[in-house]
N, C-alpha and C positions, 0 to 999 in steps of 0.2 A: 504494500500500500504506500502513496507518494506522500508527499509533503503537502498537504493543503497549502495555498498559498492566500495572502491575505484580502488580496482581492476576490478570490471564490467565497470567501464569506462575506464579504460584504457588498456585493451583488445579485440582485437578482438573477442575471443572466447573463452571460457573455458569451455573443458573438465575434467569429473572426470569420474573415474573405480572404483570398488571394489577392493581391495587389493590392490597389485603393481600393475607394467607392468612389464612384461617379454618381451624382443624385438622377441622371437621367437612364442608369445602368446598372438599378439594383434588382438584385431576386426580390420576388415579390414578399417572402417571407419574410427576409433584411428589412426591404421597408415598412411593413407594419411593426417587427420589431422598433425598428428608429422611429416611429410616430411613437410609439406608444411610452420611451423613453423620457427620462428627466436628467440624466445625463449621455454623451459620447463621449467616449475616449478616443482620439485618429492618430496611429503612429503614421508618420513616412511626411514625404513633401508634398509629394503628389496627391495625399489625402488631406493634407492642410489645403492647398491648392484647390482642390477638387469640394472641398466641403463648406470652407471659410466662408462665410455669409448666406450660406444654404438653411443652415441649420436656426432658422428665425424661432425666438421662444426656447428654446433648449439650453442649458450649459455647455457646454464644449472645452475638451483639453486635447488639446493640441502638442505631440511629441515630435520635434524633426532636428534634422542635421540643415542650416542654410549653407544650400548651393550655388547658390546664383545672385546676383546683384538686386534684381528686381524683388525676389521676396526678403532680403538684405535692406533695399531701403523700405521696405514697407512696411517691416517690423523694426526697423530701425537699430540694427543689431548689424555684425561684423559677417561675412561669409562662414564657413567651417565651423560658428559655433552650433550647440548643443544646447536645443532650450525648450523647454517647457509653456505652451501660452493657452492661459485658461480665460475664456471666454463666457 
């Protein structure tokens, strides 16, 4: 038997995808999951990218590495870092 970990208990549920999510290219289960939510958690850039002002009404945490200049000055942060943005 594994280690619980501390986010399985203090979740209701947790989903994971391959890749991002795209809001216009979710299974349909994903999406009533995500309606029905009071938080998301989105690792990667591409699902900051992909979800950042999608998610109207909801909490949002936002896990990524900045790659690029454009999402660099937009959160106003250095390229390469490591950051955290809860929403």
């Amino acid at each position: 038997m594994g280690r619980t970990r501390l986010v399985d208990k203090l979740a209701d549920k947790i989903v994971t995808v391959p890749g991002f999510l795209a809001p216009g290219n979710i299974e349909p289960s994903v999406a009533r999951i995500m309606k029905a939510s009071d938080f998301v958690i989105a690792k990667g850039t591409g699902s900051y990218e992909s979800l950042h002002g999608e998610l109207v009404g909801k909490k949002a945490a936002y896990m990524l590495k900045i790659k690029c200049k454009p999402i660099a000055r937009e959160l106003g942060m250095k390229e390469g870092k490591i950051i955290v943005k809860v929403e």
